[in-house]
C-alpha positions, -999 to 999 in steps of 0.1 A, spaced: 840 128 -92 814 112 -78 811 104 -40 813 69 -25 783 62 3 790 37 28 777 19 52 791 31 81 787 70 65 748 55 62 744 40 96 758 76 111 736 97 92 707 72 108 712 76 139 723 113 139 681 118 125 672 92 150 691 113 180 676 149 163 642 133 162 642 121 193 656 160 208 630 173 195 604 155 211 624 163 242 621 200 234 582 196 228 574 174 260 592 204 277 574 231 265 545 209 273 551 203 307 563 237 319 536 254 294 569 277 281 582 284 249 615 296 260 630 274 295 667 285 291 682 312 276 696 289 240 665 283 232 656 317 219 684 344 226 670 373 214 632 362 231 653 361 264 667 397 262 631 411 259 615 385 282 640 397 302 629 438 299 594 429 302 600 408 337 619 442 347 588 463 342 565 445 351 586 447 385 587 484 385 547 484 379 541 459 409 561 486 428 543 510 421 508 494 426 521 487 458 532 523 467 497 533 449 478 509 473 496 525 505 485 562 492 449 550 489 448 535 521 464 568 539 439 586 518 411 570 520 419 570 563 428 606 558 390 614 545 375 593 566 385 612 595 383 648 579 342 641 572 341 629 608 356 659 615 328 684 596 301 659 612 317 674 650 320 708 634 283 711 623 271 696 657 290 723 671 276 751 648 241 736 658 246 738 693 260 770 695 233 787 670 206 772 696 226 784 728 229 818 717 191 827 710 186 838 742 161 818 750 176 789 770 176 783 808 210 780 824 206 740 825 195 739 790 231 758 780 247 733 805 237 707 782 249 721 753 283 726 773 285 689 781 281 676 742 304 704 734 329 689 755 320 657 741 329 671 705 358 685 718 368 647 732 359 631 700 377 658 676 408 653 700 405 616 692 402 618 657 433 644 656 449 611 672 439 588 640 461 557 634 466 536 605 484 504 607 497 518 639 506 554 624 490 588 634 477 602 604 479 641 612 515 643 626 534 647 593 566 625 590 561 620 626 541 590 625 555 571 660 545 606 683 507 612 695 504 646 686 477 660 709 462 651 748 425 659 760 444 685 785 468 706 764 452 699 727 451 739 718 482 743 723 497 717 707 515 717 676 517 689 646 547 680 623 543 703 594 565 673 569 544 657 543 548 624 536 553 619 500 551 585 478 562 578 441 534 569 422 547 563 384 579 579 369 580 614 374 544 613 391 550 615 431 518 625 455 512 637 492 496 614 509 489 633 542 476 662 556 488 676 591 473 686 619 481 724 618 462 723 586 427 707 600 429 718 634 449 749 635 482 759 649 482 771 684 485 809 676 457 803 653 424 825 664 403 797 652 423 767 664 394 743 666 406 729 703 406 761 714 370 772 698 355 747 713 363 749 747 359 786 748 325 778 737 322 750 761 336 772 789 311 799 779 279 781 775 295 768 813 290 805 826 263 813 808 282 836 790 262 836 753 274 868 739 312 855 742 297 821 724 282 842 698 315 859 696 334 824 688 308 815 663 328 833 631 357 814 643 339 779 643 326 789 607 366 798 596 378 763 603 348 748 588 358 763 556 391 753 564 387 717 571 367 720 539 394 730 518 416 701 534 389 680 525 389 694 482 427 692 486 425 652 494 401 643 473 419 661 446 449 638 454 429 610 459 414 614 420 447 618 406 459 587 424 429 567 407 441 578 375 473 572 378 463 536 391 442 528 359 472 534 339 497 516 361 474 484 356 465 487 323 507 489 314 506 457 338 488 437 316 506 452 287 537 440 298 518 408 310 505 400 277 537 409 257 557 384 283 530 358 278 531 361 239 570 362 238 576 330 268 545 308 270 536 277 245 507 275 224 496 244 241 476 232 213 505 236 185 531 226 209 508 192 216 502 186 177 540 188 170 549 165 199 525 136 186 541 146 148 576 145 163 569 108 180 554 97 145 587 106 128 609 93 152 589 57 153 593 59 114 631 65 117 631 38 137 612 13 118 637 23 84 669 30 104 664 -11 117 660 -25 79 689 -5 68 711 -13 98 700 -49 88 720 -53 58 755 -68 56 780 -74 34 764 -108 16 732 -87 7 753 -63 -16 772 -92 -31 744 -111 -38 
């Protein structure tokens, strides 16, 4: 049984390709304009669910570039002030190996007491480093000055590390504390308290008890030393771990690009192929729209 056409069934079908012609250059002047394959979830479901993972870690990347970038800072502050430290410390090896030759006047060893106390001044400052605000060498105790000019030898810093989440599973220390650099108060050579024996003793002319604080000077120069290895160790691991955290970011980048953005280019050469069709389903939907009733009985 064969089945009848009409006009009206004709004249539906017509416009039904006119309308889907004309959606689809819709679709394409979108994707043109926004420069994105996918603008609302319909248009590719299953693209959505994994644009949708990659968004989510690319977040978790950018939050740890961000806790990476804090590190490096605290770091890289951290460092700074531990080789200003050993610059003080070797001054005050110098010094001391001059003012206990035996050779110096009294006035000469008072002017090796004055720098002394000097370096001891400057080392006290530098125990009092801030970053954005925060003293570095007081452990979790970042809003409390942890040493004064007058009592720094027998003060003690917060022995709490501070501790940041680099990547999954991968969390570093990002501080060291004062106890560690300087010494603890019942420390023989607490480097406050070196220092201004030796200032003190150069004071009184006293060079055999200088002489006798000389080992001690040496034992927290190795120490601040080792503090020195320890962050620079960190600070290497934290590079690495960054170099991986950005190369995953433009992984993730690329793999959201390739599953969300337009191919300008194809998206531009089916919009002008779209507009040719739907001018053409224009021009043929008007002459068969055209005809009546008298042009089939004729």
């Amino acid at each position: 049984m064969s089945l009848r056409v009409t006009q009206g069934m004709m004249q539906t079908q017509i416009l039904r390709n006119i309308n889907n012609n004309l959606l689809s250059i819709d679709k394409n002047q979108t994707m043109l304009s926004t420069g994105r394959k996918i603008n609302k979830a319909s248009d590719d479901p299953i693209g959505t669910t994994y644009a949708m993972r990659y968004r989510s870690q690319l977040n978790v990347m950018d939050q740890y570039a961000r806790n990476i970038s804090s590190a490096k800072t605290n770091l890289d502050a951290t460092d700074t002030a531990l080789s200003s430290i050993n610059d003080l410390l070797q001054r005050a090896k110098e010094l001391t190996t001059q003012g206990v030759n035996g050779t110096n006047p009294q006035t000469a060893l008072d002017a090796i007491a004055e720098e002394l106390g000097q370096i001891y001044n400057q080392a006290v400052n530098l125990g009092n480093t801030q970053i954005n605000g925060k003293y570095i060498f007081n452990g979790q105790k970042t809003d409390v000055q942890p040493y004064t000019v007058d009592n720094a030898a027998s003060q003690s810093s917060d022995d709490q590390q501070i501790i940041y989440q680099i990547y999954d599973g991968t969390s570093v220390p990002v501080n060291v504390t004062g106890n560690e650099v300087f010494g603890k108060p019942s420390d023989d050579d607490n480097m406050f308290a070196v220092l201004k024996g030796l200032q003190d003793a150069f004071t009184q002319g006293e060079t055999d008890v200088a002489s006798g604080l000389m080992d001690k000077l040496t034992s927290r120069m190795d120490k601040v030393l080792d503090v020195s290895s320890t962050v620079g160790a960190v600070t290497n691991r934290v590079d690495l771990v960054s170099n991986r955290v950005d190369d995953l970011n433009m992984s993730f980048t690329s793999m959201l690009s390739n599953t969300e953005d337009a191919d300008i280019a194809e998206v531009a050469i089916n919009l002008q192929n779209g507009q040719d069709v739907y001018q053409a389903s224009l021009s043929v939907g008007a002459k068969l729209m055209q005809k009546s009733l008298v042009d089939y009985l004729s």
